[in-house]
N, C-alpha and C positions, 0 to 999 in steps of 0.2 A: 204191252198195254200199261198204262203208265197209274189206271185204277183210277180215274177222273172222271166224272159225269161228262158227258157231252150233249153239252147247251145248244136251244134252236138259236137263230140269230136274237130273239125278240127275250128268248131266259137268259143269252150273254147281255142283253144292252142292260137288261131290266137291272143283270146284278151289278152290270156297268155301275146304273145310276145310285144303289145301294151302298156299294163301299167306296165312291165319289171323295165323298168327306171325310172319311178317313187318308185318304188318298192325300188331301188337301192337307191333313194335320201333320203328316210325314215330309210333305214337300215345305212346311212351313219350317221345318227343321233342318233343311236343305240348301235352301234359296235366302240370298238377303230378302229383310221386309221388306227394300223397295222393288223388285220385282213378284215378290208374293202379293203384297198389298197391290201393286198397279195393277197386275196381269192377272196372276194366279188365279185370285179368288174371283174373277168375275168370269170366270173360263167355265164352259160348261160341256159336259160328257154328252156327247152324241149318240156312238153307236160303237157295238163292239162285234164285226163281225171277220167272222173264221181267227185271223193269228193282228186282225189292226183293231186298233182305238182309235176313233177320229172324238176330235176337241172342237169346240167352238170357240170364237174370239170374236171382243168388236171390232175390229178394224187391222186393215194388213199388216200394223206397225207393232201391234200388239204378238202378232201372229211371226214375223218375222225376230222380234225378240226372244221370243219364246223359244222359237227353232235354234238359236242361236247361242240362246244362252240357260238354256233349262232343258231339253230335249231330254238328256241323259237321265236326271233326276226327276223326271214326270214319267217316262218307262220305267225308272227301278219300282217307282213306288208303285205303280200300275202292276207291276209283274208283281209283286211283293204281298198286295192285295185281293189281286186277284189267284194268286199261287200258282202261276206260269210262266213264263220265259220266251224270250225269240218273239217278243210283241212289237209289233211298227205302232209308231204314234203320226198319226198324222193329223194337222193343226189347220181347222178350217175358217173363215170368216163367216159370220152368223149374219143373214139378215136383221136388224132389227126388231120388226118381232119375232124371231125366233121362239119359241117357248117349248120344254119338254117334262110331257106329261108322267107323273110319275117321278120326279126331280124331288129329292129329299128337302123335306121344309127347313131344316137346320139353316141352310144359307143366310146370308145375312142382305138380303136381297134392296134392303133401301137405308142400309149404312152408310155409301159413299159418302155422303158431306161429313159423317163423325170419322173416320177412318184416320186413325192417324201416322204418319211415317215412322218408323222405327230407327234408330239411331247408330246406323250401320250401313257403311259404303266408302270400304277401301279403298287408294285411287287406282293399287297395283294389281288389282285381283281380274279375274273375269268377268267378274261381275260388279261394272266399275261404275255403274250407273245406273238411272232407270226412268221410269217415265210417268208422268201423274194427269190424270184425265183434267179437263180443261175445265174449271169454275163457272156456271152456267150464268153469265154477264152479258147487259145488253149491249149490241153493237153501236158505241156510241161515237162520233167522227171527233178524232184528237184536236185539242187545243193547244196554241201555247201561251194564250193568256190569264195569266194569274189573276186569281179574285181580289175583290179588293178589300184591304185591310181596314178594319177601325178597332179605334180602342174599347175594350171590352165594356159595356157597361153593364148595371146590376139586374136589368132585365135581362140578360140573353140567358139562353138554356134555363139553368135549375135558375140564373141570381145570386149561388153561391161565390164563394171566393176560387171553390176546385171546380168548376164547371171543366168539362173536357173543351178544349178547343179544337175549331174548325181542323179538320185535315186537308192539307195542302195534297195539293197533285193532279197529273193527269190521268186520263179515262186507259185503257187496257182494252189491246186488243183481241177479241176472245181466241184468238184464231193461235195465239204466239202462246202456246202452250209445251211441254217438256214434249208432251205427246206428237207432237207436229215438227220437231225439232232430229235433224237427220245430223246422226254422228256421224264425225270423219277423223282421219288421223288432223287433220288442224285444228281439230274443236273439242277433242276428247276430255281435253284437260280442263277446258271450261267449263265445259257441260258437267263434269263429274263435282268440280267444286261448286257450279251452280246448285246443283242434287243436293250436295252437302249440305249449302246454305240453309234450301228450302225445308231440308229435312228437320236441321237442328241452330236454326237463326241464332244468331249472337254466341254458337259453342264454340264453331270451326269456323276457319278461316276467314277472319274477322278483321281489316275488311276483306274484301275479295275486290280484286283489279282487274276487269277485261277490257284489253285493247286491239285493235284493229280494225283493217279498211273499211267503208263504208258500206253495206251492205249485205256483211258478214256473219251477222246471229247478234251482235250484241244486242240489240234492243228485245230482240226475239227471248235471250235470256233471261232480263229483267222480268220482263213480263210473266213467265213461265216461270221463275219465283216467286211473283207475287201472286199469280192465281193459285201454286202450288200450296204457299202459309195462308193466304184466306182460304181453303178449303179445308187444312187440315187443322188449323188454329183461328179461328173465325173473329176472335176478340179482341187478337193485334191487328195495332194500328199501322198499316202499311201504307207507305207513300212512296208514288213515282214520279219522280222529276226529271227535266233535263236541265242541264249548263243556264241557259236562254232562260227557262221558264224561273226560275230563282233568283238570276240577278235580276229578272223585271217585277218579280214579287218583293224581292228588298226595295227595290227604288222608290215602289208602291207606299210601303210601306213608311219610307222617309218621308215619300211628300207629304202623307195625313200623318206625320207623329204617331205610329202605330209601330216603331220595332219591339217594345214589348209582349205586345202579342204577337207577332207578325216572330218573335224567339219563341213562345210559347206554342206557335204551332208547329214549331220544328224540333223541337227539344224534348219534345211530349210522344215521338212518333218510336216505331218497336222496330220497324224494318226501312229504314233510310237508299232507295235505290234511285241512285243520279246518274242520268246518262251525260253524252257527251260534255264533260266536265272540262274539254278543253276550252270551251264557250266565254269561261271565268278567267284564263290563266292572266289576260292583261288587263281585267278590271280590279283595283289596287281595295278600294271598300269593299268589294264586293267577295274578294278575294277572304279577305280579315276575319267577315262575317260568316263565311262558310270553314274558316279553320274552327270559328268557338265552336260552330253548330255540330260542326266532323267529332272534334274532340269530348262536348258534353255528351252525344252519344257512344262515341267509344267508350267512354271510358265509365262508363254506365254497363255497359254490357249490351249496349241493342246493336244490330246487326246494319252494318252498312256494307252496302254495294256499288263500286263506281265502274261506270265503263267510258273509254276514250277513244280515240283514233291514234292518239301513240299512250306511248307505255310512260310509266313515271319519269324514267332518267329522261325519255324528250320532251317534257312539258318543259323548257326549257323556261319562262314566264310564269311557273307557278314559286311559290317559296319551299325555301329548302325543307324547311319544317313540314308543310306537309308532304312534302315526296317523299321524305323520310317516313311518314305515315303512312302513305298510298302502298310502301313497302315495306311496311311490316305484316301484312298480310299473305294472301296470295294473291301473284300477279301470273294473266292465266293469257296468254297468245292465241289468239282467232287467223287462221291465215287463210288465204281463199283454198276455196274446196281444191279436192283433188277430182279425177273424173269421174270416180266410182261415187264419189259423195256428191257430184253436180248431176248424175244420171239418176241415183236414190230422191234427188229434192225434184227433178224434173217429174221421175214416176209421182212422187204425192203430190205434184199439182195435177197432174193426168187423173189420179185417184179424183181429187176433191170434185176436178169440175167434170168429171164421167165423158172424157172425152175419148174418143177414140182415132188414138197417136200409136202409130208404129212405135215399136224400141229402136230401128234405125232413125229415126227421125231423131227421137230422144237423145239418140249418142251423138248425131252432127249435134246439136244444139249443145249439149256437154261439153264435147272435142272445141267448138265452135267461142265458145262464151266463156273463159276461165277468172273476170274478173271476179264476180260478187252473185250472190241469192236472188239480188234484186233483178238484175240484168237475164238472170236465167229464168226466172217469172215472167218479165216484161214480154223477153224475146217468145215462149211457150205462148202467152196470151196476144201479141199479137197476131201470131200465127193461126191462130183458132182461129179468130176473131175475120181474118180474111180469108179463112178457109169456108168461113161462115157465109160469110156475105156474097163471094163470089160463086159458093155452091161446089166447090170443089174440095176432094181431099187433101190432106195436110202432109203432103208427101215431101221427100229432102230435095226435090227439084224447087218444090212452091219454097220451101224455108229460104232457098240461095237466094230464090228470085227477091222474098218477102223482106228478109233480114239483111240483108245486101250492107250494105253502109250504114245502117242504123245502132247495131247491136253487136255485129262481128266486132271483138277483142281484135285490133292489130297493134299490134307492140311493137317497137321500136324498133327496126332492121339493121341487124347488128351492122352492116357497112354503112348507115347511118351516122350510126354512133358517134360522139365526138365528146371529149374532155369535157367540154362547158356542159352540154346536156346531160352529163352522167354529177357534176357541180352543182346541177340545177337540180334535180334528184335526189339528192343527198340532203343538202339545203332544206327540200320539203321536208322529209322524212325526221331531221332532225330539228324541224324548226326554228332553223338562223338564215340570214340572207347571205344570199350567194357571194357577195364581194367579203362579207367578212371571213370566209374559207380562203378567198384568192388573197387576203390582206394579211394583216399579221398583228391581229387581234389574237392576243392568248390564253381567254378563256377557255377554262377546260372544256366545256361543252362543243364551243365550237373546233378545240382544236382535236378533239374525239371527231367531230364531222370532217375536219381536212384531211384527217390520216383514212377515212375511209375512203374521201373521194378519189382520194391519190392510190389508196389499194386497189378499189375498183377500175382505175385507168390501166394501172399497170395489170391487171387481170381480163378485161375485158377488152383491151385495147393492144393485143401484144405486135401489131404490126404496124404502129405507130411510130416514130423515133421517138425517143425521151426528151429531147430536145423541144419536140413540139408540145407535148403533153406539160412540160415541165412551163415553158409560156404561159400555158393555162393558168400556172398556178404563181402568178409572176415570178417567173423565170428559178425558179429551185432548182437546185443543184441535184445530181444523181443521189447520192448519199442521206440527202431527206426523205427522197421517196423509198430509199432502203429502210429506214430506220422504220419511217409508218405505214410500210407493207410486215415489217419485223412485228411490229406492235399490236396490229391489227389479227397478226394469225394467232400471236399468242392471248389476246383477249378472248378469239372467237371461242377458246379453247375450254376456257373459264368463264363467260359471259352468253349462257345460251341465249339473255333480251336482244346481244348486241348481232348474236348469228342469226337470229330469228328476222331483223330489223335486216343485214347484209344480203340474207335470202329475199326478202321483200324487194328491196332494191333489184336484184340480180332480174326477176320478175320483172318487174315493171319498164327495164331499161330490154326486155325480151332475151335476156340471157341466162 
């Protein structure tokens, strides 16, 4: 006998609920603040019977982070507490109103909006990330037209000379939150510097670059930082923009004689997030205007975030200056999910819209659909949707029949393949046109794209003659595609933008 009272189930929960909060002040010493602040503290004790603890949480994602990355350090401090050992945790999702009576008032039960992130999130740890409940905003349907500018006169706002000026930007989807946001090995690195951002704007990684295909998370992370600093910082000025929506707000701007104000609403702002910034690379003014604007907040100390569909070195059409800038930060690669991460985003659509979807369903649709988030959304919601209508279940028969040629990814069949298409390819990816890789134009950029097109031929293409291949590329001799199949292994080796960009390719061409 171990000399230990033996509690009914209803005197373990009660003491359950008693040393809760201590519990809480031990794991806060455990856990970064970003998952103590997201998860921790709104976790609530259940029940404590015979040798488990069961937990509440709002939502699966909370509840699966938890399991994942705190498990260990919520049983020590439980055992610790409660002065026992050999205790299961186990981690439930709360109805909404859940409520339990008897629950220590110490809580801080209607903090959430003051809560603020704590300044701590390593990119190399365990605990490399975390998640921030979503900024309660109305559902407003995105625009991309810019308001229109005029010159300030001595009526608006205060009349003063320092009035605040209008904030630029678009509306925010409430939905594109940290919280809603499925990590995977292609996104880890993003998401963890996006955390960063949100947590400590303008300290770390300043700016921050995410690039990648369309329908990949990037806008989803913007978003999910700016609800992230208006929750925890309410009194910066945060503006989301895209590429499009800013050069048509400059032009605006020029036509009523308004660039003064029309700098003063950009120059005034705390957290600067621009999407698709490739929008700008071949507009020459437009270009000019957003280097002063990038640099008087850099160099101020406010926090800018850019995201593209390529990476700095292929904005090929932007100026050197600022790709030079775009990389002084960090530049952070989004690559389409892998299947365990397109299966994870499929369950939380399944979650949101309470449908009831087999997991085999789920996995063709995964296995099925490897380009983008958006594609795997679409392909789930049309499926429902006719499963809806027609009154039948949502079975991997109805998917084959439903998704047929609409949504099925097929990529390119390798005995397909052929020089010019893997040319054509390359060309996108790095943004130059295809005759100037088969010419002999020797810009470095585009001769970075010849040397891959010609890696990739000679790699994906091995039962081709070289003779033919070398046609492709008007007529090169064996010895050049030695040298930039040489060139291209040893950069891969030292340029992970440029293996991350070779990987894409390799993809897209189904190889």
């Amino acid at each position: 006998m171990s000399g230990e009272l033996e509690f009914g189930e209803e005197d373990r929960t009660q003491t359950l609920l008693q040393v809760w909060d201590l519990c809480l002040a031990l794991l806060s010493t455990k856990v970064s603040p970003v998952t103590f602040n997201s998860f921790l503290s709104d976790t609530r004790p259940l029940s404590y019977t015979g040798n488990v603890v069961t937990l509440g949480v709002a939502n699966p994602f909370a509840r699966e982070w938890l399991e994942s990355r705190a498990a260990n350090a919520i049983r020590s401090a439980l055992e610790f507490h409660l002065n026992t050992s050999g205790l299961q945790v186990k981690i439930v999702v709360m109805p909404r109103e859940t409520s339990i009576p008897g629950a220590a008032s110490g809580r801080k039960d209607a903090s959430d909006a003051k809560r603020v992130l704590q300044p701590k999130l390593p990119l190399d740890e365990g605990e490399d990330a975390g998640a921030t409940e979503a900024a309660s905003t109305m559902s407003v349907k995105p625009s991309t037209t810019p308001p229109r500018v005029t010159p300030k006169s001595s009526g608006s706002r205060s009349g003063s000379k320092g009035a605040v000026p209008a904030l630029p930007g678009l509306p925010l989807n409430e939905r594109f939150t940290f919280e809603t946001f499925v990590v995977g090995r292609s996104n880890r690195l993003a998401f963890a510097g996006a955390m960063n951002v949100a947590e400590r704007p303008g300290a770390v990684y300043n700016p921050l670059f995410l690039y990648g295909g369309s329908g990949l998370g990037k806008t989803h992370l913007l978003h999910a930082i700016a609800h992230a600093i208006k929750r925890t910082n309410p009194k910066m000025r945060v503006a989301y923009v895209s590429g499009e929506y800013f050069a048509q707000h400059y032009i605006n701007a020029l036509k009523e004689h308004a660039t003064d104000e029309f700098r003063r609403q950009y120059r005034e702002i705390d957290v600067w997030l621009v999407d698709d910034i490739q929008f700008i690379a071949g507009k020459e003014h437009t270009k000019e205007e957003f280097f002063h604007t990038f640099n008087v907040l850099y160099q101020s100390g406010r926090q800018v975030v850019i995201a593209s569909e390529r990476s700095p070195r292929d904005l090929n059409t932007m100026d050197e200056r600022l790709r030079s800038r775009f990389q002084s930060g960090l530049i952070a690669d989004i690559g389409p999910p892998d299947l365990e991460t397109r299966i994870a985003i499929l369950e939380m659509c399944r979650q949101r819209e309470g449908a009831e979807v087999s997991d085999e369903v789920l996995h063709y649709i995964g296995s099925a659909i490897q380009s983008n988030i958006r594609a795997l959304e679409g392909a789930l919601t049309r499926l429902l949707a006719y499963s809806s209508v027609m009154g039948v279940p949502p079975t991997v028969e109805l998917a084959q029949n439903v998704l047929g040629e609409y949504l099925i990814d097929k990529p390119i069949p390798a005995r397909g393949l052929t020089p010019e298409a893997i040319i054509q390819a390359v060309a996108d990816q790095f943004g130059v046109d295809a005759a100037e890789i088969v010419g002999t134009n020797r810009n470095k950029d585009v001769s970075l794209a010849r040397h891959v097109a010609m890696y990739l031929c000679r790699e994906l293409l091995p039962e081709q003659r070289a003779r033919h291949i070398g046609a492709a590329f008007g007529r090169r001799d064996h010895t050049t595609f030695l040298y930039a199949c040489q060139r291209i292994i040893t950069l891969q080796e030292i340029d992970p933008e440029l293996r991350q960009a070779i990987l894409r390719l390799r993809r897209s061409l189904g190889r």
